[in-house]
N, C-alpha and C positions, 0 to 999 in steps of 0.2 A: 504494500500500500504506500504510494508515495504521499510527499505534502505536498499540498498545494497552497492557493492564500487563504489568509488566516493562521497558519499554521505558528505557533508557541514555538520558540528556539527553545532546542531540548537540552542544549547545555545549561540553564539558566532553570530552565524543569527538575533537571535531577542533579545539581549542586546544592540542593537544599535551599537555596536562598529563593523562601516565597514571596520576600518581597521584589526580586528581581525579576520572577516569572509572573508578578502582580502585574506589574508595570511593563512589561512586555506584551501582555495582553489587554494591556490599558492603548498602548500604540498600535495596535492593528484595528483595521479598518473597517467595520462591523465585527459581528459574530466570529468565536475561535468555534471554525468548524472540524481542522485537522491539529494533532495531534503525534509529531512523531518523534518515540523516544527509543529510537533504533541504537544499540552497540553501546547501553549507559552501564552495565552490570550491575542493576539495580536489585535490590534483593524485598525490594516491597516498593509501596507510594507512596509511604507515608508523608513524605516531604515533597510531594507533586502536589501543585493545584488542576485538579481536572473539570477544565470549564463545563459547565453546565449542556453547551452548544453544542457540543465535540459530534461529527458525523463520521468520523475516522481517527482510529485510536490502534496506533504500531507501537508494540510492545516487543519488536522482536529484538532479540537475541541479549535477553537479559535473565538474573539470576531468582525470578522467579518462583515460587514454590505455593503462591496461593492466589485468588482474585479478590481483587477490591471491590469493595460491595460500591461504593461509587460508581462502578462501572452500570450496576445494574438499575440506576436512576438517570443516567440519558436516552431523554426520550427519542434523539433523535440520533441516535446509534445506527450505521450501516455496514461498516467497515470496522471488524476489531481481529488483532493478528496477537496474537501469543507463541510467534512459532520461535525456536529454540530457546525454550526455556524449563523449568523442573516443574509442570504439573504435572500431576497424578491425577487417578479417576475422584477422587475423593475430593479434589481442588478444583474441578472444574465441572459437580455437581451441580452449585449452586446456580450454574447459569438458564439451567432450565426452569427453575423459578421466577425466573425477571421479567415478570410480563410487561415492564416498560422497555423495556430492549427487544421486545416481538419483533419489530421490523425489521431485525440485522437482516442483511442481505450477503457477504461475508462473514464467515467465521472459519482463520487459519488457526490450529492447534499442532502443527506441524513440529516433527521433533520436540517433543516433552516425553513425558515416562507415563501415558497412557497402556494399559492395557485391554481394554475394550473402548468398543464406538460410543462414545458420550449423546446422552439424551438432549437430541437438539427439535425436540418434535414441538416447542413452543415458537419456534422463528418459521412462519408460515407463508416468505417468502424468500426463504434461504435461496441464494444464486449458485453459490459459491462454500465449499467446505472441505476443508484437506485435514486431516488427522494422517499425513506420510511420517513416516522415520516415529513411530512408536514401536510397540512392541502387542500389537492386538493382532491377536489367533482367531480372529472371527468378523464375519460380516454383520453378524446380528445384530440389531440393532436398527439400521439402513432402514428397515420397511416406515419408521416413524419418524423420518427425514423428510421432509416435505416435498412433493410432486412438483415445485416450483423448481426442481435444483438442475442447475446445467452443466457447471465442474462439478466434480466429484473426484479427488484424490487419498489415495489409501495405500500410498506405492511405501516401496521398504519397511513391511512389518512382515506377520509372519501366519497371515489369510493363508485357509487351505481350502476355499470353496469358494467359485460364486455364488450368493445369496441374496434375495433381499433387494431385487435390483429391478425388479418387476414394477414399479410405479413411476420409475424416470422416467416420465413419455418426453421430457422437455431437455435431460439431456447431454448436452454435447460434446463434452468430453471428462475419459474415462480412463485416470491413472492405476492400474494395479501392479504395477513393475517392483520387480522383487521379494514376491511373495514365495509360496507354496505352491501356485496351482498348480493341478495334472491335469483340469476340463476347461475349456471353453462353454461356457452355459447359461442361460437365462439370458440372455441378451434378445432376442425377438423382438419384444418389447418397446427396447430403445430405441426409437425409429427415427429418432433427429440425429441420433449418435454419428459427429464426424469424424472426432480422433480417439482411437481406443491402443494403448500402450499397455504390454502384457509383456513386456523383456523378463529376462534375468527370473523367470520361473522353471516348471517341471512340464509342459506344455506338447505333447507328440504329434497331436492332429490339429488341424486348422478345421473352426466350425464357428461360424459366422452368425449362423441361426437368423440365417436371411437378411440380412442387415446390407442395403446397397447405400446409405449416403455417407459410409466411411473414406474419408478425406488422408489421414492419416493413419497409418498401421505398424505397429512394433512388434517382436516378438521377437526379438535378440536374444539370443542364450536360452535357449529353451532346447527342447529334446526331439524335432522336427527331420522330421527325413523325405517329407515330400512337399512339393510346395498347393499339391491338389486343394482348393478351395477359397479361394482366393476369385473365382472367373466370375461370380456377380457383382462383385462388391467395385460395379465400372467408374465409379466417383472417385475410386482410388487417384491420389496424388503423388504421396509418399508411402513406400513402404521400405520396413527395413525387417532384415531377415539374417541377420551375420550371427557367425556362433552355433549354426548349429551341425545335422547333417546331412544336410539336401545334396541329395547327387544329381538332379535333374529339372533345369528349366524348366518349368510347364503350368499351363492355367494362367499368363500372361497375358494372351493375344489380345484379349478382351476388353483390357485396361486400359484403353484409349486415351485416358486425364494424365497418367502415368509421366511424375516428371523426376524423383529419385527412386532411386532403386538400388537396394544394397543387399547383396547375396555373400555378401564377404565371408572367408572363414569358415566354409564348407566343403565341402565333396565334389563341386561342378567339375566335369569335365568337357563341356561345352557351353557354348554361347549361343540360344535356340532360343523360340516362342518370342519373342522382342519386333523381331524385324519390321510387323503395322507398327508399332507404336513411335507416333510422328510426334511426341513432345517431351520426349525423354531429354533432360540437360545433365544429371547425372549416374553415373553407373559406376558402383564398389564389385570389383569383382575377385580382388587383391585374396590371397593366400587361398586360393583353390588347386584343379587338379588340369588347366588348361594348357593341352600343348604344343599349340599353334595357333598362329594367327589364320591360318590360311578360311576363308570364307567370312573374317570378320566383318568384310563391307557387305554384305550379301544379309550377314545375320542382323547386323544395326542400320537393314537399309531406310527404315521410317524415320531416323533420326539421324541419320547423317550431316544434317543442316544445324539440327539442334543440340546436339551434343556438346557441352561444355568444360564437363568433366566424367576421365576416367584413369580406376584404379584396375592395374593386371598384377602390380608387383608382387612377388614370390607365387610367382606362378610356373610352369616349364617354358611356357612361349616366351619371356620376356630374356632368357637368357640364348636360346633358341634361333631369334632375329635378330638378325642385323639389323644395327641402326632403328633399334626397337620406336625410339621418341618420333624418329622421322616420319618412320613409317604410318604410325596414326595419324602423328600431325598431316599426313598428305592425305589421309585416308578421309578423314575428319575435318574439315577445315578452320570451324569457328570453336577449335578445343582451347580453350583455358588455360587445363590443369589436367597435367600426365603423372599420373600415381602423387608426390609431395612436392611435385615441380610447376612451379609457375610457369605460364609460357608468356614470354615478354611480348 
């Protein structure tokens, strides 16, 4: 959450001196509507004036371990962030009783010492809500999250199920990276969903559960060995797929929107299924099993104009070919960037 005007110098907030931070909100120009006391290593408020007005209240990365009940008397609360800092489930109870704070439209909890999803079922037009980088084994919770919510982040804890995910018809994106999953599941539902991030889990099969207005797509480091599943989801823009063990292009042609594409870090021994695709700018294809160039214009002919960047390195072809940099760049014309080389 950034400041913007109005905003309380938070040096003068958390030095203690509240006649300093009196008189700083005595010089701003109407109402203090933001609030940002980001990097103070503050271990409570007690020596903070927290204006009445406040619409945006950044508490991150301080040494917090409980909430100010202050917090829970601004009425016109939208925006509050507690993310790295030492809540527990028991400190950040009481927020679900503040029905003067019902309007938050934000609320970050990110990295504190949560181990389950906090009762947010009083902010009943929540936007936005991350609880990432805890330590919560479960979705439960979620279903009494409000139907308004369109981020939803839950990435780096230690979820072993989709759950509970059945009432986001609104949406949009969908952090779960670094969990536990082994399924793809409950998703149907989510029919605005445009970016859905699933990296760094236990993930085999690709199952979408019909889902075509995904814009973005992860699943880095996961346990994948084919890339089948993927051919409706034609809104596709980005996706990234490195890490895992896919031996084989395929379910591509379809992807029309298609402008990064990262297969890094796998099994590939060829360069297939690509060739329609006329809007591709970049292609990871670095540390596979590729071992020759020969028919790479042929394979990248839809974007051969578009092309901006691409990665082969530690591959067999690149040691293989002569004049490896040339030969793209001639093949390619408007290329960029050859593996970590700028082309001037």
């Amino acid at each position: 959450m950034a400041s913007g005007e109005g905003a309380i110098d938070p040096q003068a907030a958390a030095s203690g001196a509240e006649a300093d931070a009196e008189m700083e909100t005595e010089e701003q120009e109407g109402p203090v509507v933001c609030l940002d006391l980001t990097s103070y290593q503050l271990h409570d408020l007690n020596e903070v004036e927290i204006p009445p007005t406040l619409e945006e209240l950044d508490l991150t990365a301080n040494r917090l371990s409980s909430v100010d009940p202050r917090i829970g008397r601004l009425t016109g609360l939208r925006k509050l962030s507690f993310r790295q800092n030492l809540l527990d489930d028991a400190a950040v109870a009481p927020l679900s009783s503040w029905e003067t704070i019902a309007g938050l439209q934000e609320l970050v909890l990110r990295d504190n010492k949560l181990t389950r999803i906090p009762d947010a079922s009083i902010f009943k037009g929540l936007l936005v809500f991350d609880v990432s980088f805890n330590e919560i084994s479960s979705l439960s919770g979620l279903s009494k999250v409000s139907s308004t919510l369109k981020e939803l982040y839950v990435s780096k804890n230690e979820v072993g199920k989709m759950e509970e995910l059945e009432h986001f018809h609104a949406l949009e994106i969908l952090e779960l990276g670094s969990n536990r999953l082994r399924v793809m599941e409950n998703l149907e539902n989510l029919t605005n969903l445009q970016e859905l991030w699933l990296g760094r889990n236990r993930i085999r099969t690709v199952n979408l559960c019909g889902l075509k207005l995904i814009k973005k797509l992860s699943l880095q480091s996961n346990r994948l060995t084919s890339m089948d599943g993927f051919q409706d989801c034609i809104a596709l823009e980005e996706l990234y797929l490195s890490h895992n063990g896919i031996q084989k292009m395929e379910g591509l042609s379809t992807l029309q929107n298609l402008r990064v594409l990262d297969v890094s870090s796998n099994k590939i021994t060829a360069i297939e299924n690509i060739e329609s695709l006329t809007r591709l700018e970049d292609l990871w294809l670095n540390d596979n099993q590729i071992p020759s160039l020969d028919g790479i214009e042929a394979a990248l002919a839809g974007s051969r104009e578009t092309l901006t960047t691409i990665y082969l390195e530690r591959n067999p072809c690149v040691s293989k070919t002569p004049n490896y940099s040339a030969t793209l760049k001639r093949t390619f014309p408007n290329l960029e960037q050859i593996d970590s080389d700028i082309i001037a």
